[in-house]
N, C-alpha and C positions, 0 to 999 in steps of 0.2 A: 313587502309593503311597509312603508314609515306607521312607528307606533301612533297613537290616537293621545293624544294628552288625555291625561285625568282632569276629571274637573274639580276645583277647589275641596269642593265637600267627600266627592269621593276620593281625592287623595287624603282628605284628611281621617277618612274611617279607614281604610287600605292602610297605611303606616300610623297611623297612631290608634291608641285604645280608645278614642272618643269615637260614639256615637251618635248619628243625627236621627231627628224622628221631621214627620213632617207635621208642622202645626195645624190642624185640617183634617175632617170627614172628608170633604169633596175629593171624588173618586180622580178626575182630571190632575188635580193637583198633587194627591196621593201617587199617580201612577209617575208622574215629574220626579216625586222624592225617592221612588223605587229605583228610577233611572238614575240617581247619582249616591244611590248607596244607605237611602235611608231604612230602618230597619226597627220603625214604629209609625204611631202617628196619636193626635189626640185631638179631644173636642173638648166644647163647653159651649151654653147657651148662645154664646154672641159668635162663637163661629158656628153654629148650627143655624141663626138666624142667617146671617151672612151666606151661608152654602145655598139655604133655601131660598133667599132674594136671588141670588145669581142664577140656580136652576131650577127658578120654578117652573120650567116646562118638563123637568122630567120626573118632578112631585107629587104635579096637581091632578092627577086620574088614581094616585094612589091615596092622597087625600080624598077624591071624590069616595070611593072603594072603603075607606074608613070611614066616612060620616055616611052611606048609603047601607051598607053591611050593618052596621052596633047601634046600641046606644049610648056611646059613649059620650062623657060630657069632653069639653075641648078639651081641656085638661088636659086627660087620659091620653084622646087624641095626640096632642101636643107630643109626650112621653112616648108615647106609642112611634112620632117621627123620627124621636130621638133617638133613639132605639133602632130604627128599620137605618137608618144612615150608618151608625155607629158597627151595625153585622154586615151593611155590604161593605166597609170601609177594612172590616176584622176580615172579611173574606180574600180582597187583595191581599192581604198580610200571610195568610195562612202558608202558603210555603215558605217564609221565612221563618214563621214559629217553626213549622215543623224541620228545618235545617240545622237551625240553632235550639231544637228540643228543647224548644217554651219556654228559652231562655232571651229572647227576641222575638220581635214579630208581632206585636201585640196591638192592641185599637184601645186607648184611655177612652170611657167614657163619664161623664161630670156627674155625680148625683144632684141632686135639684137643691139649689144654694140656698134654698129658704128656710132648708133643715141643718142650717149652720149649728141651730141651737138643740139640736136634739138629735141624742146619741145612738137614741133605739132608731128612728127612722131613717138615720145615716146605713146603720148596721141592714137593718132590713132591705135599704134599697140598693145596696153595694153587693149583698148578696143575691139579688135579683139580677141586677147588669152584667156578675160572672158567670149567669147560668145560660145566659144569649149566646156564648161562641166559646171553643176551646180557648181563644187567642184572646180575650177580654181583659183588659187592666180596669181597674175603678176609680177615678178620681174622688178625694174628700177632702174638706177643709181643715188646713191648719188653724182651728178654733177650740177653745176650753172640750166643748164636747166631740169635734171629729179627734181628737189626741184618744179617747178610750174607746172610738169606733174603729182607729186604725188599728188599736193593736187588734178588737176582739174578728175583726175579717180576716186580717192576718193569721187568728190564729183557727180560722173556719176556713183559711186555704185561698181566697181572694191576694192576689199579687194589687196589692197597692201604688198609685202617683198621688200620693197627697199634695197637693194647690192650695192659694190661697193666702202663701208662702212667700216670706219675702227677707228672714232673717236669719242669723246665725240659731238662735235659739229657737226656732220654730222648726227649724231641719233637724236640729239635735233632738226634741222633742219628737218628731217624726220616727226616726233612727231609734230613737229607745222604744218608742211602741212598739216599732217594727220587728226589733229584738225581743221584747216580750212577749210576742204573738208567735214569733219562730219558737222561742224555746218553750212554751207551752204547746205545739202541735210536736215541738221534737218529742217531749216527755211522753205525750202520749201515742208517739210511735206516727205518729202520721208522715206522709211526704213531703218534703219542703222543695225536692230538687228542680221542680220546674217553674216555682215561682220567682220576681222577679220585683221585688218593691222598687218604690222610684221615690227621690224628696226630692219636689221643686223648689227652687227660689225662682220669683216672676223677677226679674234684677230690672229690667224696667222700668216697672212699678216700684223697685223702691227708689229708682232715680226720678222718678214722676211725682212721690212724696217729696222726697228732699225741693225739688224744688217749686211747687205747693209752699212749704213750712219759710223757704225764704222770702218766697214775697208775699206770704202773711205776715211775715214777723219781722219785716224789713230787712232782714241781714244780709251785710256785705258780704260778700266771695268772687271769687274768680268766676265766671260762669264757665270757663272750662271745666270747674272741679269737681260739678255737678251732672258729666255724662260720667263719675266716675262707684258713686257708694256703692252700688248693684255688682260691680266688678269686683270690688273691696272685698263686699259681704262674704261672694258666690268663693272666692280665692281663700277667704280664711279659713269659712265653712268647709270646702274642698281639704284642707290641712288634717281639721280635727277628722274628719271621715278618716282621711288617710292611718292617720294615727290610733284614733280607737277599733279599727278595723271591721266599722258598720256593715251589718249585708246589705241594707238601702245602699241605691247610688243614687247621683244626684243629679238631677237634669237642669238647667240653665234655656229661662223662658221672658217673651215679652222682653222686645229687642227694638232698640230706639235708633241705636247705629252700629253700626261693622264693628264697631271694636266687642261688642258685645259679645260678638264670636272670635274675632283675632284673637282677642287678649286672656280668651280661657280655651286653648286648645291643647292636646297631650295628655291629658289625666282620662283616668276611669270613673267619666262620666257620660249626658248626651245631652244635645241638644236639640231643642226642639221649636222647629225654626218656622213660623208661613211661608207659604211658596213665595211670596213678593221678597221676603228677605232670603232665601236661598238662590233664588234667581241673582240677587243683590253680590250674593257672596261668589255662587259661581262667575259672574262679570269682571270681579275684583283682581287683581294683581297684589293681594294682601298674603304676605307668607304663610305657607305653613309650618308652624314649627312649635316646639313647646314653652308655648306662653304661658302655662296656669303656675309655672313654678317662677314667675316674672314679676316679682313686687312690685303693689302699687308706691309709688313715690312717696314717700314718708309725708313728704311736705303737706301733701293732698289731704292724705289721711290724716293727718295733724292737726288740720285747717277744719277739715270736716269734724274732728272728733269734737274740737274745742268750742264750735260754731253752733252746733246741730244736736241736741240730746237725743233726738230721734237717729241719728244716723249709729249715738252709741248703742242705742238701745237692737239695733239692727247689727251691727257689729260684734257688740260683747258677746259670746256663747254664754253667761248669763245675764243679758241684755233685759229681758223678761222674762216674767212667769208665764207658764199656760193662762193663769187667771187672765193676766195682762193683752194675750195675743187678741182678741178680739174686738180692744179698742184703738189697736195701733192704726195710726190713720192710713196705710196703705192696702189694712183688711179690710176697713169701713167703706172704702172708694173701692174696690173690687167686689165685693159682695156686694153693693150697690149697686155698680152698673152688673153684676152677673144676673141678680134678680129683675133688675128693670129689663132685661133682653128676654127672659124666660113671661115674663108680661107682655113683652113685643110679638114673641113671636105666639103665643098664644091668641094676641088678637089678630095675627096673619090667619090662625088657624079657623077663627069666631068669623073672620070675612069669607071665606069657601062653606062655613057651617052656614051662615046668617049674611048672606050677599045684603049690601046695602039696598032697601028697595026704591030708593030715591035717584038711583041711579041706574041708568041702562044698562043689560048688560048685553 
């Protein structure tokens, strides 16, 4: 029988050290990413709204089941759906962790972004989300107070994806908590062998900033040059990893176009893709090959650095201080819309609690 072609993404996990996750709770889509080789997945409020808009038929009898059952206020409710998605999602995953011995296979799930500022309720609810599934990753904010919530989960054994994330110095800062949470369970004899941190950069969102700051601030560019800082960042950033020999790896999220994945494939890192942009990539005739060691064009970067203080401040690994990460404008606009989704879906939640009565049902 004639061999079966790989498909893009699984050729590119099969021969190279890059791994893909799928961006996505929803079980349909997750079993898609399974089929081409992925070997994670992750959420956040707005894909959780999103999962829950598309199936709320196979939701809405376990919502009923929770507001009929408790007393819970919506909230809780709310938390409580985040959570029931995020274990059936960890459960398809589960013979992948255990293949790869909990070193893959894992379900990121978001802690609630409204505790951007607070380190204890970061801590406590990260510690709660790894106690849902063997296979559980926790997502936190690269913000002044998720930087000393990453390392203290790290060093209570939670395998960390900090988000949020959009610069050289936010990753670095990620990596060194991560390091300091390791070698504080090392010292005191604990396991670290099957945990698995992750630093994001959303490299999207900071192509979404840059070009935000150019037509606030009128400045000429090439509009080509601006599908380009998120690649820039994700490649430099990729370098110092290499170099300081971080146990975080680095995943590459929040994907505007194809190049976002061509142009960083090869390294030991993952990606973590929605099914609409994996479907994208599996269609493509875009090569496989080792892109991440493929410099951006001097010129680009040149143009960007001199143009865009914002794009230095994302660039330089000392770009920023921690103090600084939480007014850069690409954390402001993302913590934004994460908490306005986690209000959205909250009032899907208040409409099954509290049916409108002005309306038939």
């Amino acid at each position: 029988m004639p061999e079966v072609a790989l498909s893009p993404l699984r050729q590119m996990v099969s021969t190279t050290p890059t791994d893909y996750w799928n961006d996505s709770c929803s079980l349909d889509e997750l079993a898609y990413g399974l089929q081409h080789g992925a070997v994670g997945a992750t959420t956040n409020p707005v894909i959780v709204l999103t999962v829950l808009k598309k199936s709320i038929s196979q939701w809405q009898d376990r919502l009923h089941q929770m507001i009929v059952n408790s007393t819970w206020s919506e909230n809780e409710i709310t938390w409580r759906l985040v959570e029931e998605m995020a274990v059936k999602g960890a459960e398809l995953l589960l013979p992948v962790f255990e293949h790869h011995k909990g070193r893959k296979g894992r379900l990121s799930i978001q802690t609630n972004p409204v505790y951007y500022r607070d380190t204890e309720a970061l801590v406590e609810q990260a510690v709660h989300f790894a106690s849902l599934a063997l296979n559980m990753q926790v997502k936190l904010p690269v913000t002044a107070a998720g930087i000393p919530a990453i390392e203290e989960v790290t060093f209570r054994g939670v395998s960390v994806n900090a988000t949020v994330s959009f610069t050289v110095s936010q990753a670095i800062a990620v990596a060194e908590a991560v390091e300091r949470g390791l070698r504080r369970r090392e010292a005191a004899g604990l396991d670290i062998e099957q945990m698995s941190p992750v630093a994001t950069i959303m490299i999207g969102r900071t192509d979404d900033w840059m070009q935000v700051v150019a037509k606030r601030d009128n400045i000429d560019v090439d509009p080509s040059y601006l599908s380009w800082p998120g690649i820039a960042t994700f490649k430099r950033a990729y370098g110092i990893f290499q170099e300081r020999g971080y146990r975080a790896r680095l995943l590459v999220a929040a994907y505007r176009h194809l190049g976002h994945w061509s142009e960083l494939i090869g390294g030991n890192f993952i990606h973590s893709m929605p099914c609409d942009w994996a479907r994208k990539a599996n269609a493509s005739e875009l090569p496989i090959e080792n892109s991440i060691d493929r410099p951006v064009r001097e010129e680009i970067v040149e143009e960007l650095y001199r143009k865009f203080p914002d794009f230095k401040r994302a660039y330089e690994p000392d770009g920023m201080t921690i103090a600084e990460f939480d007014g850069f404008g690409a954390t402001v606009r993302t913590l934004r819309g994460f908490i306005e989704a986690v209000h959205e879906l909250t009032g899907v939640v208040r409409d099954f609690m509290l049916p409108n009565p002005d309306v038939k049902h």
